[in-house]
C-alpha positions, 0 to 999 in steps of 0.5 A, a space after each residue: 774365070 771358071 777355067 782358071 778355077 778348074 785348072 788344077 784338075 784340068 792338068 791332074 786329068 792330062 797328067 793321069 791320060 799321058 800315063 796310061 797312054 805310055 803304059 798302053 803304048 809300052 804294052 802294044 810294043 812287048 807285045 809285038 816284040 813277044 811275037 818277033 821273038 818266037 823263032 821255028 827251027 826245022 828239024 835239019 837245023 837242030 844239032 844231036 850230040 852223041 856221047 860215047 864216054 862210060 858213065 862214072 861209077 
């Protein structure tokens, strides 16, 4: 009977440790995706652009 009683808090407590587990979930993901995203570009790959048009006045 004590059980029922508690039952409301028992599902405000389940409710509130899902939300922090998606939102600590959803951290750990941006995270190693923020990690994958850096790209290094060695120095034959990047384009140079010579411009030899007059400037105008």
């Amino acid at each position: 009977m004590n059980v029922l009683k508690n039952m409301e808090a028992i599902f405000v407590v389940a409710l509130a440790l899902a939300g922090v587990s998606t939102y600590a979930e959803a951290a750990i993901g941006r995270a190693a995706d923020a990690g994958n995203a850096q790209v290094s570009v060695s120095a034959s790959q990047v384009a140079v652009v010579k411009v030899s048009a007059k400037r105008p006045a």
